[in-house]
N, C-alpha and C positions, 0 to 999 in steps of 0.2 A: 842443296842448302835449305836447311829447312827456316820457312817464316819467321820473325818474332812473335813470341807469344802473346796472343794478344788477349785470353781464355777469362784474364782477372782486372775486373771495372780497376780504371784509374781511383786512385786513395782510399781501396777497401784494402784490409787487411785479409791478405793469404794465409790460408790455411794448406797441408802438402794437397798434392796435387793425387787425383784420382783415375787408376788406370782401370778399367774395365771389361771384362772379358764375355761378351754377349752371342750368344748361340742366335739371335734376331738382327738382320739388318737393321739398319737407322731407318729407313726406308719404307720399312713394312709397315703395319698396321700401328699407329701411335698408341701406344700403349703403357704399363708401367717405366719398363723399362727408360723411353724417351720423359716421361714426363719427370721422375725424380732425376738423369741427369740432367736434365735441364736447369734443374732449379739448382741442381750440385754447383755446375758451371758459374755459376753469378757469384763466387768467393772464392773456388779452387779452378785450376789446368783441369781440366776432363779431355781422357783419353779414351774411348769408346772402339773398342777394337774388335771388329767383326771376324767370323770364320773365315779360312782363307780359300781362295779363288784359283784355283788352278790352272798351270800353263804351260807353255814351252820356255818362257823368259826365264832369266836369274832371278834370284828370289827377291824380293823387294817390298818394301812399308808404301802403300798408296794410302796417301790421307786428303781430307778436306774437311774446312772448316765451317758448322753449321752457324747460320747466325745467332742464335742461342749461345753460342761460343763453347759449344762442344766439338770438338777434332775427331772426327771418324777415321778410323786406321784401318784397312781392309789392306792383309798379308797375301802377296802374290806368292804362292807357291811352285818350284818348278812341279812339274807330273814326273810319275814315274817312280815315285821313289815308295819306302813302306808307310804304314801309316806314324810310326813311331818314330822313322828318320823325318818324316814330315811335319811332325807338330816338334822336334828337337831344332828342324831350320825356322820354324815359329817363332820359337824361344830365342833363338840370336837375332831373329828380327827384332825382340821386344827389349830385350837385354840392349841393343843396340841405340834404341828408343830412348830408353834412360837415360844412357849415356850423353846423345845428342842433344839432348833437353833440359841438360844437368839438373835430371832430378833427384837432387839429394834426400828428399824426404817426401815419399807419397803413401798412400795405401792401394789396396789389389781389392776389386769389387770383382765380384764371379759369379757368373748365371746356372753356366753350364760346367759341372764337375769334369766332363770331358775333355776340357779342354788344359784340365789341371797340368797335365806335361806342358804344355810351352811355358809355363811361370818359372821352370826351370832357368835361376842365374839372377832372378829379381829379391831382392829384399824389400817386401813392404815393412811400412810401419806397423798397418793394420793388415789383416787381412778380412773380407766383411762377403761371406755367403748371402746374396739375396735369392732366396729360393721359392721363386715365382710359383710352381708347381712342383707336380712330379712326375720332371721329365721320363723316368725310368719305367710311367705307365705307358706312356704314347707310343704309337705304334711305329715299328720300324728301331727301338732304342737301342742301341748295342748292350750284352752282358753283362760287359767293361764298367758301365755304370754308378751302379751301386756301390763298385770296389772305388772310385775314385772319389763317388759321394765319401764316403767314410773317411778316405784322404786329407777329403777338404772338411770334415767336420773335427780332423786333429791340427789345421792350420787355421783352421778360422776365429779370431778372435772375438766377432761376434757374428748370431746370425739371424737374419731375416725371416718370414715367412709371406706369404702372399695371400695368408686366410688364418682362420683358426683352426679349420679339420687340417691344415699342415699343422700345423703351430703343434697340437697335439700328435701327429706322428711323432715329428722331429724334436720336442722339447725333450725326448729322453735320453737323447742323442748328443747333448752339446749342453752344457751350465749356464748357457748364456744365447738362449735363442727368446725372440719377441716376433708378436704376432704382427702384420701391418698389411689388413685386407683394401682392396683396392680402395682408391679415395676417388676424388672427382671436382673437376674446375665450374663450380657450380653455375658461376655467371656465363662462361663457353655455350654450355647447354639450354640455359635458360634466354638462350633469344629463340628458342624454338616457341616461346611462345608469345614473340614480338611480330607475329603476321609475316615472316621469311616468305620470299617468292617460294612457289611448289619447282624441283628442280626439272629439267624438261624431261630426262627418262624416263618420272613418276608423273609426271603432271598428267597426261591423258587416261591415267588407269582411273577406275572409277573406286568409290569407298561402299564398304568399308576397307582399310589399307589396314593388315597385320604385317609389321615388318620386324627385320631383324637385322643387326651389322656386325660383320668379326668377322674371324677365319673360321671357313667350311670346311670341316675336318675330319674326323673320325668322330672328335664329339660332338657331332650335330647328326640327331634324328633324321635322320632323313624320310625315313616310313614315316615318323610323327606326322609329319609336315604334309605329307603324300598322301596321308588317307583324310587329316581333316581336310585336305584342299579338296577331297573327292567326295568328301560329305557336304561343304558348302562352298558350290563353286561361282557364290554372288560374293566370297569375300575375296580378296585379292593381298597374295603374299608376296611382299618386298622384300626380299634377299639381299643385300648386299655387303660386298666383301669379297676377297681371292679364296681360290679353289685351293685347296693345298693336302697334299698326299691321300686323295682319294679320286678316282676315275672320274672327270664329269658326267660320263656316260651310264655312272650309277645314280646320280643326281634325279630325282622327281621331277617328269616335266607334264607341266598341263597347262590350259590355256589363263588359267587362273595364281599362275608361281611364274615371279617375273625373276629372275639373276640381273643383277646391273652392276658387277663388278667392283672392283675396290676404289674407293671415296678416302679424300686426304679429310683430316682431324678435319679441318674447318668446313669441310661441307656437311659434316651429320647433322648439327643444328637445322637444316633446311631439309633436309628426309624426314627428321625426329618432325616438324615442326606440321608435317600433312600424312600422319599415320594416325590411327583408332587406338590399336592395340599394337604393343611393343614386344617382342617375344624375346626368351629365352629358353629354346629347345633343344635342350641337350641330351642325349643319349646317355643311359643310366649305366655308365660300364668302368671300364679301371681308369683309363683316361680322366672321366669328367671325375672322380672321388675328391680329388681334393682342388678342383678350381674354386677360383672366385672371383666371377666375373666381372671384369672393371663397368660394364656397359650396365650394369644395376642400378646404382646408385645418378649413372648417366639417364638412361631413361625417365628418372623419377624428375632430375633436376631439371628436364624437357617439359616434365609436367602431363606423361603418356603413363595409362596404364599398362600394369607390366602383369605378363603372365610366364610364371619359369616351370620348368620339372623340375622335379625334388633335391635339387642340387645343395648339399649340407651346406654351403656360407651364402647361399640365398633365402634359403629358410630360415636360419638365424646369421642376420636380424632379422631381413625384409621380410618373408613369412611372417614369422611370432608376431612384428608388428602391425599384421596387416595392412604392410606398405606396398608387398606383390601378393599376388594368389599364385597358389603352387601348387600343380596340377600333373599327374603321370595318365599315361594311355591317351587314349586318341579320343575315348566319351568324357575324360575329366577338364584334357584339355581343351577342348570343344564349348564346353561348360563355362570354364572360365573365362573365355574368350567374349562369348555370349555375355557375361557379366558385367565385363569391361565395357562392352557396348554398348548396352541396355544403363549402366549407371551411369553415362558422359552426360554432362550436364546438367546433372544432380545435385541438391543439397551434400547424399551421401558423395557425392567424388571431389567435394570442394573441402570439404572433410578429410579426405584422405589427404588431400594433396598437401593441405595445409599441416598433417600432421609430419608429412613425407620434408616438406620445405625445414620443420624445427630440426627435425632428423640431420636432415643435410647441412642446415647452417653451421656443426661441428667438424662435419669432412675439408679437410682441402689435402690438396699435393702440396701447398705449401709448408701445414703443418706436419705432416707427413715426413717431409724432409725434414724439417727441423729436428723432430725425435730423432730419425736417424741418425743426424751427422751428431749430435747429442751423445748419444749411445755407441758411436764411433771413438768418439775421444773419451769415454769412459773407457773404452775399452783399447788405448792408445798405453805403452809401456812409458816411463819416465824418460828411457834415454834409446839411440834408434843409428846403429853405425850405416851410415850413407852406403847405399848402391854401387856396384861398380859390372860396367856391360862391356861389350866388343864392340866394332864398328858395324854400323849398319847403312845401308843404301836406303835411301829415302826417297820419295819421286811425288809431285806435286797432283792436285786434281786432275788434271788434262793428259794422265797416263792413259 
């Protein structure tokens, strides 16, 4: 038996409810993804429906609800079957969902085109591509891809981007796509510079502290990072974040690059808050082309200088504005790093920072979201014939 809903504050007004199809646990790095449904959640049902989990059970809906009041749906799959009969048992999971929730009128949020077969048997109102990246460059992507991006770019009634180097791929692709590069919870970050205790895995390294946080990937340098640390090994690189689809064992190690694992949202303000220099070292390849990295505008709001590689939505803006320096190879970035260092405590970096803060006072997730959901019901039809699903088994947290 599933909960009552409890997703929408007592005497706000409901708007339909939003189902979402995310290729990222809830779990993992808080990132876009968590921070606009979160803020969705505070007027609609948010359904946030993870990839499914394979097994020997009967197939089944494991959900639990985040205090934010988004419902995490993680699809148990049995094993064994093809990959096509398995995202078809998805779709009667979800189809089934509707049904039990009598959601007469929602819309379909989609991260991951792949995942486009299980929406088989739903009728959204909307359907809203937020296309964080481009999956199709990272490594390990199926062919399948692309064909299904195209899919959802003839269902989608409007669509997202996660930068402008997408915004301009994808604008030529769809009549109705808009740019929305990462934003950032400006007062979160800015107690990095209200004296935060140092946390204890960083606190004994000595400074200066060049750190970094996110997923370690494909597109993170790793030579970058390897040889300035073998150029100067009185500075000490802070790493942190999960290791994800690359060897550790190809990872840089020296006495001076520490790894400390992945940190929930609320602990980076206390890393941010005893580092020098803030990194963003990305490897210049298909992968990183069209990111935009949420931790930019983060960094700034910590009040740490930032130094990136020439990553096209770091350099505009933060480049142009001279709000990061942006630096390629191992002598530039070296250089800049040096810069960062040498200007702490300077007229010039109180300068910068002050102009970094004007910058930032326009960013939030809050407004962020608002565009969106804005641009959702612009793009909502006048009239929208109600859903109809099968039965679905549903099974509480404690599966």
């Amino acid at each position: 038996m599933l909960p009552p809903n409890q997703s929408i504050r007592p005497g706000v007004a409901t708007t339909p409810a939003l189902l979402v199809l995310a290729h990222l646990r809830w779990d993992f790095v808080f990132q876009r993804p968590q921070h606009l449904m979160t803020r969705a959640a505070r007027d609609r049902a948010v359904y946030y429906v993870e990839e499914p989990i394979f097994g020997e059970r009967q197939d089944h809906l494991n959900y639990r609800r985040e205090s934010c009041g988004v419902t995490v749906c993680t699809p148990h799959i049995q094993s064994g079957h093809s990959p096509a009969e398995s995202q078809a048992r998805t779709a009667r999971l979800l189809s089934g969902l509707v049904e039990a929730k009598g959601l007469l009128d929602y819309d379909l949020w989609v991260y991951t085109p792949m995942e486009l077969p299980v929406t088989a048997g739903l009728s959204p109102r909307v359907t809203v591509y937020d296309c964080m990246d481009e999956l199709a460059n990272f490594k390990g992507a199926p062919p399948e891809l692309r064909r299904r991006e195209s899919q959802l770019f003839e269902r989608a009634g409007v669509v997202f981007t996660g930068g402008q180097r997408l915004y301009e791929a994808k604008s030529e692709r769809h009549p109705n796509v808009h740019p929305f590069p990462s934003s950032v919870e400006v007062g979160h970050f800015a107690q990095a510079r209200g004296g935060l205790g140092d946390p204890a895995d960083q606190a004994t390294l000595p400074r200066p502290r060049l750190g970094f946080y996110g997923v370690i990937d494909e597109r993170f340098d790793t030579a970058l990072i390897a040889e300035v640390a073998r150029r100067r090994p009185e500075w000490q690189f802070v790493l942190v974040g999960p290791v994800v689809k690359i060897d550790p064992a190809e990872l840089p190690r020296a006495a001076n690059i520490h790894y400390l694992g992945m940190k929930g949202y609320a602990e980076l303000p206390a890393y941010l808050a005893h580092w020098d220099v803030a990194l963003l070292p990305f490897a210049r390849n298909a992968a990183t082309e069209f990111i935009s990295p949420t931790k930019t505008p983060e960094y700034l709001a910590a009040g740490v200088g930032v130094v990136s590689t020439g990553i096209c939505d770091v350099i505009r803006p933060y480049g142009d504005l001279e709000l990061a320096r942006i630096a390629d190879g191992p002598d530039g970035f070296e250089t800049a790093c040096q810069a960062v260092l040498d200007e702490a405590g300077t007229a010039a970096a109180r300068l910068r920072q002050e102009r970094a803060d004007r910058y930032l006072s326009a960013l939030s997730w809050d407004h962020t979201w608002a565009q969106m959901a804005g641009l959702i019901e612009d793009a909502a039809p006048t009239a929208h014939a109600p859903a109809h699903a099968s039965h679905v088994l549903l099974t509480g947290s404690d599966d």
